[in-house]
C-alpha positions as CSV (number, residue, x, y, z in Angstrom):
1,X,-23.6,53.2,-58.5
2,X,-24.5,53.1,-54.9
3,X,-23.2,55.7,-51.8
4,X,-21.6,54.1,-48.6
5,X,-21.9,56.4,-45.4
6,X,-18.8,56.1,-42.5
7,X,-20.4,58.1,-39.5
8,X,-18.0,58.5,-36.4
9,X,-17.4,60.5,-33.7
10,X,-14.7,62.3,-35.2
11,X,-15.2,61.8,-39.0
12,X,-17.6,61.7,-41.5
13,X,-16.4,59.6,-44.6
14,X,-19.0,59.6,-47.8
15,X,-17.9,57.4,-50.8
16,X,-19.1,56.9,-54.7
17,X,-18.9,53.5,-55.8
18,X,-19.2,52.0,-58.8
19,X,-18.4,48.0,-59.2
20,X,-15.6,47.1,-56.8
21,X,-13.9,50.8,-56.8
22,X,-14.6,54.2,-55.2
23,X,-14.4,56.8,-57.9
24,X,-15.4,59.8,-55.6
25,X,-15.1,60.6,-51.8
26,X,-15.0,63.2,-49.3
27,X,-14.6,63.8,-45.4
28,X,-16.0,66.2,-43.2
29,X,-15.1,66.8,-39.1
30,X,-18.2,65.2,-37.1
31,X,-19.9,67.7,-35.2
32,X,-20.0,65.3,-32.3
33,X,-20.7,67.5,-29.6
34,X,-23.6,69.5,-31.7
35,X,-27.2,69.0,-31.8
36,X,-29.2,65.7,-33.4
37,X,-29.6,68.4,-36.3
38,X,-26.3,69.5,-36.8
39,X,-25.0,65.8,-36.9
40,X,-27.8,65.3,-39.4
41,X,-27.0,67.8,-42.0
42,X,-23.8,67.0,-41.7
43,X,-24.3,63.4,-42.9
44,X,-26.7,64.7,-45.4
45,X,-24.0,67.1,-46.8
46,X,-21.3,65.0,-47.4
47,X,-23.8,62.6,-49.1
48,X,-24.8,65.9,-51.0
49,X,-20.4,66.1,-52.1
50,X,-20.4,62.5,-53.8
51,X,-23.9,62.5,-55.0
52,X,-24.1,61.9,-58.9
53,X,-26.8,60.6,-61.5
54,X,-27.7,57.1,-61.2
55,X,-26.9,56.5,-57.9
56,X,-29.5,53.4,-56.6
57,X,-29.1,53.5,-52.9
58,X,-27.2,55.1,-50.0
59,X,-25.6,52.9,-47.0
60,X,-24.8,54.0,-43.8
61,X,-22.6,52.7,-40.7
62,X,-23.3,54.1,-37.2
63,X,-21.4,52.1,-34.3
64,X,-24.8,51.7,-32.1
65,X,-27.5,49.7,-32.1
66,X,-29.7,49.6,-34.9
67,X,-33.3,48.7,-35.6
68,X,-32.5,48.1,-39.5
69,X,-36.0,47.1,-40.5
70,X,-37.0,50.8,-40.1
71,X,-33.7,52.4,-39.9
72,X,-33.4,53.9,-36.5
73,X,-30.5,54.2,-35.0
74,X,-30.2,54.4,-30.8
75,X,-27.3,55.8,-28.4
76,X,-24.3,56.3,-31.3
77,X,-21.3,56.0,-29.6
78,X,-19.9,59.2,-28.9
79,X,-22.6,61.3,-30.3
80,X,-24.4,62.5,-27.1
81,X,-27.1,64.1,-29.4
82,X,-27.9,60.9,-31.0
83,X,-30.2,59.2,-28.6
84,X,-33.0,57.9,-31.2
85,X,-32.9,59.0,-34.9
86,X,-35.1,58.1,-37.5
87,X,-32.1,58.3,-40.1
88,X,-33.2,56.3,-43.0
89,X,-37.0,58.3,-43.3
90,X,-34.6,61.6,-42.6
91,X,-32.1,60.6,-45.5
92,X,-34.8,59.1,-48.2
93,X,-37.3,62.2,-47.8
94,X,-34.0,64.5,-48.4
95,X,-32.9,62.4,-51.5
96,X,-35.4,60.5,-52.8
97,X,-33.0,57.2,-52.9
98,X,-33.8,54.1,-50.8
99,X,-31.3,53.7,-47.0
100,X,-29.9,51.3,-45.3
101,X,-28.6,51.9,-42.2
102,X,-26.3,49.4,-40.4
103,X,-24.0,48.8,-37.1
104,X,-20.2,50.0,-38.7
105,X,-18.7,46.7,-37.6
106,X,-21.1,44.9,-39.7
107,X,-20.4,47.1,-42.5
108,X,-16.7,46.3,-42.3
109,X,-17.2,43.2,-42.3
110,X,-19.6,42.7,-45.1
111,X,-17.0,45.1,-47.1
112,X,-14.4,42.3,-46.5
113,X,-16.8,39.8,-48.0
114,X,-17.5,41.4,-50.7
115,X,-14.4,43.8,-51.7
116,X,-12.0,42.3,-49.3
117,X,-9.7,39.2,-48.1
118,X,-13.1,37.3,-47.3
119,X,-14.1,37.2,-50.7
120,X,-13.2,33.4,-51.1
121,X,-14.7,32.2,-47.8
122,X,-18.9,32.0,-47.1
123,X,-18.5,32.0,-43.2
124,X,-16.4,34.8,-42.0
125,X,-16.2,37.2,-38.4
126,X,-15.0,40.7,-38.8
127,X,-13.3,41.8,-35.6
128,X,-12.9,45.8,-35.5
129,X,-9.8,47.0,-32.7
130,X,-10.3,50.8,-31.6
131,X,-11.6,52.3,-28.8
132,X,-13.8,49.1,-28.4
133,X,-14.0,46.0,-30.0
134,X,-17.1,45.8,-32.9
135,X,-17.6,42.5,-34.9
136,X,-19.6,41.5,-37.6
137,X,-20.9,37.7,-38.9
138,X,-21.3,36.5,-42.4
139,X,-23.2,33.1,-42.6
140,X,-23.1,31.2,-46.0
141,X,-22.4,34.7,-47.6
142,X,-24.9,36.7,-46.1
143,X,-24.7,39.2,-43.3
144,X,-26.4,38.0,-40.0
145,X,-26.7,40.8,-38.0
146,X,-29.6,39.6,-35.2
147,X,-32.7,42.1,-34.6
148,X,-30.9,45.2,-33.8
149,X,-27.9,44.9,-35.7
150,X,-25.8,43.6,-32.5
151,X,-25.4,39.7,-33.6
152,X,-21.3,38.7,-32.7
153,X,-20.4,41.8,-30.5
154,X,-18.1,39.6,-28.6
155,X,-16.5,42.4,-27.3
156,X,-19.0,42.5,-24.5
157,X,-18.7,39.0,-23.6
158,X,-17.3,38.2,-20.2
159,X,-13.5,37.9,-19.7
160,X,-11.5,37.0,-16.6
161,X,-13.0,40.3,-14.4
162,X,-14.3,42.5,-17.4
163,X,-15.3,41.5,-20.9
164,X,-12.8,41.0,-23.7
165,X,-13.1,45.0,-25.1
166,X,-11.5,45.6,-21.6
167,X,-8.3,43.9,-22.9
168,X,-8.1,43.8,-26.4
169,X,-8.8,47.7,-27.2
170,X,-7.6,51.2,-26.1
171,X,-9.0,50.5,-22.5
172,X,-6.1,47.5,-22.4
173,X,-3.4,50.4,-23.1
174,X,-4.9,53.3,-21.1
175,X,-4.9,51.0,-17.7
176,X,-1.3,50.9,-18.3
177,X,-0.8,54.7,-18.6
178,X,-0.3,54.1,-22.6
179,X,-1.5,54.2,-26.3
180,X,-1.2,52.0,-29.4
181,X,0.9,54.5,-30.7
182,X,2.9,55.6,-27.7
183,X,3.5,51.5,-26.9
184,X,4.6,50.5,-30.7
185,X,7.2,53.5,-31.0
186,X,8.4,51.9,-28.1
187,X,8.5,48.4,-29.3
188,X,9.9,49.9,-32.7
189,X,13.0,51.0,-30.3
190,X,13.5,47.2,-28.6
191,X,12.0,48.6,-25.6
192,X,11.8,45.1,-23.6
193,X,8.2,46.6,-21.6
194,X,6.3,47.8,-24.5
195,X,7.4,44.4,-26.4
196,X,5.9,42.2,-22.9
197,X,3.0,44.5,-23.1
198,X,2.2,43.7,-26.7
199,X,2.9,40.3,-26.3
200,X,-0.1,40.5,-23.2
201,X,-2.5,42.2,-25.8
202,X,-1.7,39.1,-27.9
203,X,-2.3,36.9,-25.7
204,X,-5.7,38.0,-24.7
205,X,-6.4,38.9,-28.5
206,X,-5.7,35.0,-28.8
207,X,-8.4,34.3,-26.5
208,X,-10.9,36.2,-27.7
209,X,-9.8,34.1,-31.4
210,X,-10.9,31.1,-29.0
211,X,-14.1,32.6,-28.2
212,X,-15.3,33.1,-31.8
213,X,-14.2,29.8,-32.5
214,X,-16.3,28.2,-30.1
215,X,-19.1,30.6,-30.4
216,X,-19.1,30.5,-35.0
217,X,-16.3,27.8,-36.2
218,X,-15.5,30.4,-38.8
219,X,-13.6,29.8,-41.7
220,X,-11.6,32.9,-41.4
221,X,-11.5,35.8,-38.9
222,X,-10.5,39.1,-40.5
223,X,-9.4,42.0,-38.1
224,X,-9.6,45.4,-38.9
225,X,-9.4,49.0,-37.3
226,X,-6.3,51.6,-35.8
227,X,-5.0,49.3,-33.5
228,X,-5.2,45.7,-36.1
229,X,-2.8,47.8,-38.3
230,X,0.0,47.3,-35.5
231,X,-0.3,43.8,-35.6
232,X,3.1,42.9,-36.0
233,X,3.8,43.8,-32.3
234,X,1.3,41.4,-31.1
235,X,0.7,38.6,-34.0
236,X,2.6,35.5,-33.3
237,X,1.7,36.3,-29.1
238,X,-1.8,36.0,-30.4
239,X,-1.2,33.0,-32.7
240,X,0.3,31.1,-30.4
241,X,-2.7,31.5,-28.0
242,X,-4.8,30.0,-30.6
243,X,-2.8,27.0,-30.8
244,X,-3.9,26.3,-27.1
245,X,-7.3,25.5,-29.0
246,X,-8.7,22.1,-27.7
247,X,-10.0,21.3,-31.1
248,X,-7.7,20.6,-33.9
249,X,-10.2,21.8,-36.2
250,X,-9.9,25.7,-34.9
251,X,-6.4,25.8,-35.0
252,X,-6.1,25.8,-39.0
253,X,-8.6,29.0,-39.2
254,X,-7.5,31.7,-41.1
255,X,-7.1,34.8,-39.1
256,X,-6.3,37.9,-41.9
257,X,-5.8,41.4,-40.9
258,X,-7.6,44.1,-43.2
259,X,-5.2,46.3,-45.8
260,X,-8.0,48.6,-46.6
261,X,-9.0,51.3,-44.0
262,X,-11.8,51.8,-46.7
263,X,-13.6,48.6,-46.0
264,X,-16.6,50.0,-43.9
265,X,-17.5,52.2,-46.7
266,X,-17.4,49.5,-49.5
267,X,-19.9,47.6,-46.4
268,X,-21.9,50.4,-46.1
269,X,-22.8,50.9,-49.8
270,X,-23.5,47.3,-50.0
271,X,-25.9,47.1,-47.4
Protein backbone atom coordinates (compact mmCIF):
# COMPACT_ATOMS: atom_id res chain seq x y z
CA UNK A 1 0.00 0.00 0.00
CA UNK A 2 1.54 3.25 -0.69
CA UNK A 3 0.02 7.11 0.20
CA UNK A 4 -0.26 9.76 -2.76
CA UNK A 5 -0.21 13.49 -1.46
CA UNK A 6 -2.34 16.29 -3.76
CA UNK A 7 -1.07 19.69 -2.17
CA UNK A 8 -2.75 22.98 -3.58
CA UNK A 9 -3.55 26.17 -2.81
CA UNK A 10 -6.92 25.54 -2.01
CA UNK A 11 -7.04 21.80 -1.17
CA UNK A 12 -5.31 19.25 0.41
CA UNK A 13 -6.24 15.66 -1.10
CA UNK A 14 -4.45 12.47 0.81
CA UNK A 15 -5.28 9.06 -0.72
CA UNK A 16 -4.72 5.12 0.39
CA UNK A 17 -3.90 2.96 -2.41
CA UNK A 18 -3.61 -0.36 -2.72
CA UNK A 19 -3.08 -2.01 -6.45
CA UNK A 20 -4.81 0.13 -9.02
CA UNK A 21 -7.69 1.50 -6.49
CA UNK A 22 -8.00 4.07 -3.62
CA UNK A 23 -9.57 2.34 -0.75
CA UNK A 24 -9.34 5.41 1.72
CA UNK A 25 -9.16 9.34 1.18
CA UNK A 26 -9.72 12.50 2.82
CA UNK A 27 -9.49 16.42 2.10
CA UNK A 28 -8.63 19.19 4.11
CA UNK A 29 -8.94 23.34 3.20
CA UNK A 30 -5.15 24.39 2.48
CA UNK A 31 -4.10 26.89 4.86
CA UNK A 32 -2.57 28.88 2.05
CA UNK A 33 -2.21 32.05 3.56
CA UNK A 34 -0.73 30.56 6.91
CA UNK A 35 2.76 30.01 8.00
CA UNK A 36 5.45 27.34 6.36
CA UNK A 37 4.26 25.46 9.63
CA UNK A 38 0.82 25.53 9.41
CA UNK A 39 0.94 24.33 5.74
CA UNK A 40 3.16 21.60 7.03
CA UNK A 41 1.06 19.99 9.67
CA UNK A 42 -1.53 20.29 7.54
CA UNK A 43 -0.02 17.96 4.99
CA UNK A 44 1.15 15.84 7.77
CA UNK A 45 -2.40 15.45 9.13
CA UNK A 46 -4.21 14.44 6.42
CA UNK A 47 -1.40 11.83 5.75
CA UNK A 48 -2.01 11.04 9.52
CA UNK A 49 -6.35 10.41 8.23
CA UNK A 50 -5.35 7.66 5.63
CA UNK A 51 -2.37 6.26 7.26
CA UNK A 52 -2.77 2.40 7.92
CA UNK A 53 -0.32 -0.70 8.58
CA UNK A 54 1.83 -1.61 5.78
CA UNK A 55 1.92 1.35 4.00
CA UNK A 56 5.66 1.47 2.02
CA UNK A 57 6.00 5.01 0.95
CA UNK A 58 4.25 8.30 0.78
CA UNK A 59 4.10 10.58 -2.59
CA UNK A 60 3.65 13.99 -2.77
CA UNK A 61 2.67 16.69 -5.69
CA UNK A 62 3.46 20.36 -5.11
CA UNK A 63 3.06 22.61 -8.41
CA UNK A 64 6.72 24.32 -8.01
CA UNK A 65 9.93 23.43 -8.63
CA UNK A 66 11.38 20.61 -7.14
CA UNK A 67 14.92 19.37 -6.26
CA UNK A 68 13.60 15.59 -6.06
CA UNK A 69 17.01 14.05 -5.22
CA UNK A 70 16.66 15.53 -1.74
CA UNK A 71 13.07 16.51 -1.70
CA UNK A 72 12.95 20.19 -1.44
CA UNK A 73 10.45 21.92 -2.75
CA UNK A 74 10.91 26.02 -3.80
CA UNK A 75 8.20 28.95 -4.42
CA UNK A 76 4.80 26.59 -4.42
CA UNK A 77 2.43 28.32 -6.32
CA UNK A 78 0.11 30.12 -4.27
CA UNK A 79 1.58 29.25 -0.94
CA UNK A 80 3.41 32.55 -0.08
CA UNK A 81 4.92 30.74 3.00
CA UNK A 82 6.41 28.06 0.94
CA UNK A 83 9.66 29.64 -0.26
CA UNK A 84 12.17 26.59 0.47
CA UNK A 85 10.96 23.41 2.36
CA UNK A 86 12.81 20.59 3.17
CA UNK A 87 9.45 18.34 2.82
CA UNK A 88 10.62 14.88 2.35
CA UNK A 89 13.29 14.97 5.68
CA UNK A 90 10.12 16.89 7.42
CA UNK A 91 7.60 14.01 6.34
CA UNK A 92 10.12 10.84 6.90
CA UNK A 93 11.32 11.98 10.45
CA UNK A 94 7.33 12.40 11.30
CA UNK A 95 6.54 8.91 9.93
CA UNK A 96 9.27 6.87 9.53
CA UNK A 97 8.25 5.90 5.72
CA UNK A 98 10.45 6.75 2.76
CA UNK A 99 9.07 10.41 0.40
CA UNK A 100 8.97 11.34 -2.74
CA UNK A 101 8.20 14.56 -3.58
CA UNK A 102 7.31 15.60 -7.19
CA UNK A 103 6.06 18.69 -9.45
CA UNK A 104 1.86 17.83 -9.52
CA UNK A 105 1.86 17.94 -13.30
CA UNK A 106 4.32 15.19 -13.39
CA UNK A 107 2.34 13.27 -10.98
CA UNK A 108 -0.67 13.49 -13.21
CA UNK A 109 0.87 12.49 -15.75
CA UNK A 110 2.67 9.44 -14.45
CA UNK A 111 -0.91 8.58 -12.90
CA UNK A 112 -2.15 8.36 -16.49
CA UNK A 113 0.65 6.00 -17.30
CA UNK A 114 0.12 3.97 -14.89
CA UNK A 115 -3.69 3.97 -13.75
CA UNK A 116 -4.88 5.92 -16.66
CA UNK A 117 -5.64 6.19 -20.60
CA UNK A 118 -1.76 6.13 -21.20
CA UNK A 119 -1.39 2.80 -19.95
CA UNK A 120 -0.99 1.28 -23.50
CA UNK A 121 1.50 3.92 -24.82
CA UNK A 122 5.53 4.11 -23.54
CA UNK A 123 5.90 7.91 -24.77
CA UNK A 124 3.26 10.08 -23.48
CA UNK A 125 2.88 14.28 -22.45
CA UNK A 126 0.45 15.11 -19.75
CA UNK A 127 -0.93 18.60 -20.35
CA UNK A 128 -2.66 20.03 -17.06
CA UNK A 129 -5.43 23.30 -17.95
CA UNK A 130 -6.10 25.49 -14.72
CA UNK A 131 -4.93 28.52 -13.64
CA UNK A 132 -1.69 27.69 -15.69
CA UNK A 133 -0.72 25.22 -17.93
CA UNK A 134 1.68 22.19 -16.08
CA UNK A 135 2.88 19.17 -18.23
CA UNK A 136 4.60 16.16 -17.46
CA UNK A 137 6.87 13.65 -20.00
CA UNK A 138 6.96 9.90 -19.92
CA UNK A 139 9.88 8.43 -22.09
CA UNK A 140 9.87 4.68 -22.86
CA UNK A 141 7.63 4.35 -19.66
CA UNK A 142 9.48 6.24 -17.31
CA UNK A 143 8.96 9.71 -15.97
CA UNK A 144 11.54 12.27 -17.21
CA UNK A 145 11.26 15.10 -15.13
CA UNK A 146 14.83 17.14 -15.85
CA UNK A 147 16.95 18.27 -12.57
CA UNK A 148 14.27 20.13 -10.74
CA UNK A 149 11.35 18.48 -11.75
CA UNK A 150 10.48 21.17 -14.60
CA UNK A 151 11.25 18.96 -17.89
CA UNK A 152 8.08 19.73 -20.60
CA UNK A 153 6.58 22.89 -18.81
CA UNK A 154 5.59 24.10 -22.27
CA UNK A 155 3.38 26.40 -20.76
CA UNK A 156 6.23 28.84 -20.46
CA UNK A 157 7.40 28.65 -23.89
CA UNK A 158 7.00 31.69 -26.06
CA UNK A 159 3.79 32.32 -27.99
CA UNK A 160 2.86 35.10 -30.41
CA UNK A 161 3.47 38.12 -27.51
CA UNK A 162 3.33 35.87 -24.28
CA UNK A 163 3.90 32.21 -23.79
CA UNK A 164 1.21 29.61 -24.45
CA UNK A 165 -0.14 29.58 -20.51
CA UNK A 166 -1.21 33.12 -21.58
CA UNK A 167 -3.78 31.60 -24.01
CA UNK A 168 -4.58 28.25 -23.14
CA UNK A 169 -5.47 28.79 -19.29
CA UNK A 170 -7.65 31.01 -16.99
CA UNK A 171 -5.42 34.06 -18.02
CA UNK A 172 -6.95 33.43 -21.78
CA UNK A 173 -10.61 33.87 -20.20
CA UNK A 174 -9.88 36.60 -17.59
CA UNK A 175 -8.39 39.08 -20.49
CA UNK A 176 -11.83 38.74 -21.92
CA UNK A 177 -13.68 39.74 -18.66
CA UNK A 178 -14.68 35.81 -18.32
CA UNK A 179 -14.30 32.24 -16.73
CA UNK A 180 -14.40 28.60 -17.94
CA UNK A 181 -17.44 28.38 -16.24
CA UNK A 182 -19.14 31.64 -16.93
CA UNK A 183 -18.04 31.14 -20.98
CA UNK A 184 -19.38 27.34 -21.28
CA UNK A 185 -22.91 28.15 -19.56
CA UNK A 186 -22.88 30.47 -22.29
CA UNK A 187 -21.93 28.26 -25.06
CA UNK A 188 -24.39 25.57 -23.38
CA UNK A 189 -27.20 28.49 -24.27
CA UNK A 190 -25.97 28.91 -28.27
CA UNK A 191 -24.53 32.04 -27.25
CA UNK A 192 -22.69 32.76 -30.75
CA UNK A 193 -19.57 34.87 -28.59
CA UNK A 194 -18.80 32.40 -25.99
CA UNK A 195 -18.93 29.62 -28.91
CA UNK A 196 -16.14 32.11 -31.16
CA UNK A 197 -14.32 32.38 -27.91
CA UNK A 198 -14.05 28.71 -27.35
CA UNK A 199 -13.36 28.03 -30.74
CA UNK A 200 -10.09 30.80 -30.18
CA UNK A 201 -8.97 28.75 -27.00
CA UNK A 202 -9.06 25.82 -29.43
CA UNK A 203 -7.33 27.10 -31.71
CA UNK A 204 -4.40 28.20 -29.68
CA UNK A 205 -4.80 24.84 -27.63
CA UNK A 206 -4.07 23.37 -31.16
CA UNK A 207 -0.95 25.04 -31.38
CA UNK A 208 0.47 24.36 -28.35
CA UNK A 209 -0.55 20.34 -29.64
CA UNK A 210 2.01 21.47 -32.50
CA UNK A 211 4.54 22.49 -30.11
CA UNK A 212 4.75 19.18 -28.17
CA UNK A 213 4.77 17.54 -31.28
CA UNK A 214 7.77 19.10 -32.56
CA UNK A 215 9.41 19.50 -29.20
CA UNK A 216 8.58 15.09 -28.06
CA UNK A 217 6.70 13.28 -31.19
CA UNK A 218 4.61 11.67 -28.51
CA UNK A 219 2.49 8.92 -29.06
CA UNK A 220 -0.35 10.30 -27.24
CA UNK A 221 -0.98 13.70 -25.42
CA UNK A 222 -3.47 13.34 -22.48
CA UNK A 223 -5.02 16.58 -21.08
CA UNK A 224 -6.22 16.92 -17.75
CA UNK A 225 -7.36 19.62 -15.14
CA UNK A 226 -10.84 22.06 -14.52
CA UNK A 227 -10.81 23.58 -17.65
CA UNK A 228 -9.80 19.96 -20.08
CA UNK A 229 -13.20 18.80 -18.55
CA UNK A 230 -15.00 21.44 -20.90
CA UNK A 231 -13.49 20.16 -23.77
CA UNK A 232 -16.30 19.71 -25.84
CA UNK A 233 -16.63 23.56 -26.36
CA UNK A 234 -13.19 23.70 -27.75
CA UNK A 235 -12.21 20.06 -29.17
CA UNK A 236 -12.75 19.87 -32.87
CA UNK A 237 -11.34 23.95 -32.93
CA UNK A 238 -8.30 22.46 -31.42
CA UNK A 239 -8.25 19.32 -33.70
CA UNK A 240 -8.48 20.95 -36.59
CA UNK A 241 -5.41 23.20 -35.67
CA UNK A 242 -3.48 20.08 -35.38
CA UNK A 243 -4.22 19.09 -38.83
CA UNK A 244 -2.24 22.30 -39.93
CA UNK A 245 0.81 19.97 -38.78
CA UNK A 246 3.55 19.97 -41.58
CA UNK A 247 4.35 16.43 -40.85
CA UNK A 248 1.94 13.68 -41.61
CA UNK A 249 3.40 11.75 -38.90
CA UNK A 250 1.93 14.28 -35.98
CA UNK A 251 -1.29 14.47 -37.26
CA UNK A 252 -2.34 10.72 -36.26
CA UNK A 253 -1.30 11.37 -32.43
CA UNK A 254 -3.59 10.51 -30.00
CA UNK A 255 -4.75 13.43 -27.97
CA UNK A 256 -7.12 11.92 -24.81
CA UNK A 257 -8.67 13.97 -22.23
CA UNK A 258 -8.39 12.58 -18.53
CA UNK A 259 -11.89 11.01 -16.90
CA UNK A 260 -10.29 10.85 -13.49
CA UNK A 261 -9.84 14.08 -11.49
CA UNK A 262 -8.02 11.48 -9.19
CA UNK A 263 -5.12 10.96 -11.40
CA UNK A 264 -2.42 13.25 -9.56
CA UNK A 265 -2.95 11.23 -6.55
CA UNK A 266 -2.60 7.75 -8.17
CA UNK A 267 0.99 9.84 -9.68
CA UNK A 268 1.84 10.87 -6.46
CA UNK A 269 1.76 7.50 -4.74
CA UNK A 270 3.68 6.08 -7.53
CA UNK A 271 6.44 8.26 -7.38
Amino acid sequence: MRIGVDLGGTNIRAALVEGQKIIKRAKATCPAKGSCEEVIEAVAELISQVLTEGVESIGVGVPSVVDTRRGIVYNVANIPSWVEVHLKDILEERFNIPVRINNDSNCFTLGESRFGKGQEFSDIVGVTLGTGVGAGVIINGKLYEGRNAGAGEVGCLNYLDKDYESYCSTPFFAAHNTTGAELSAKAEASDAEAIALWNEFGGHLGELVKAILFAYDPEAIIFGGGIAAGHRHFEAAMRGRIQTFPYETGKDVKVLFSEDSDMGLYGASAL
